[in-house]
Phi, psi and omega in degrees: 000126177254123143340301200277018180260341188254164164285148181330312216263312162325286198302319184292296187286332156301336184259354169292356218224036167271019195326335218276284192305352153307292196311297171338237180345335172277290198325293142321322182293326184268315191285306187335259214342305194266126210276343162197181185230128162304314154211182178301326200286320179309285184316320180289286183327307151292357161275305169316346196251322202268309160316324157289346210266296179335297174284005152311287216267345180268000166279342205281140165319136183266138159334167159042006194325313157303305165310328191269000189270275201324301200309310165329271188311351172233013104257029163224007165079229200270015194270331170288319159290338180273020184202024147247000000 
């Protein structure tokens, strides 16, 4: 797939939808420090914290959100209203 055929703003929400390896790094960045967990409930509880802090940030509205729609609709058309 060439990228580089869509406009910034497209290229911008692809390059953007690395969401897994974000999240992978808040994690690894909070389990590194702690070199072991005293029990499972411990270990659940900071993932339940780290997963909460995480869906914060996955509500926030995107930029330019209306450019990128239009942008959409013209190169993949009606394949887009059906899944807005």
């Amino acid at each position: 797939m060439n990228l580089f055929k869509y406009p910034p703003e497209i290229r911008r929400i692809i390059y953007t939808t690395n969401a897994i390896e974000n999240f992978n790094r808040q994690i690894r960045k909070i389990t590194k420090t702690k070199s072991s967990f005293p029990t499972d409930d411990s270990l659940f509880k900071i993932l339940y914290l780290i997963v909460f802090d995480a869906s914060e940030k996955w509500t926030m509205p995107m930029r330019e959100w209306g450019i990128i729609v239009n942008q959409l609709r013209v190169y993949f058309g009606e394949r887009v209203d059906t899944y807005l």
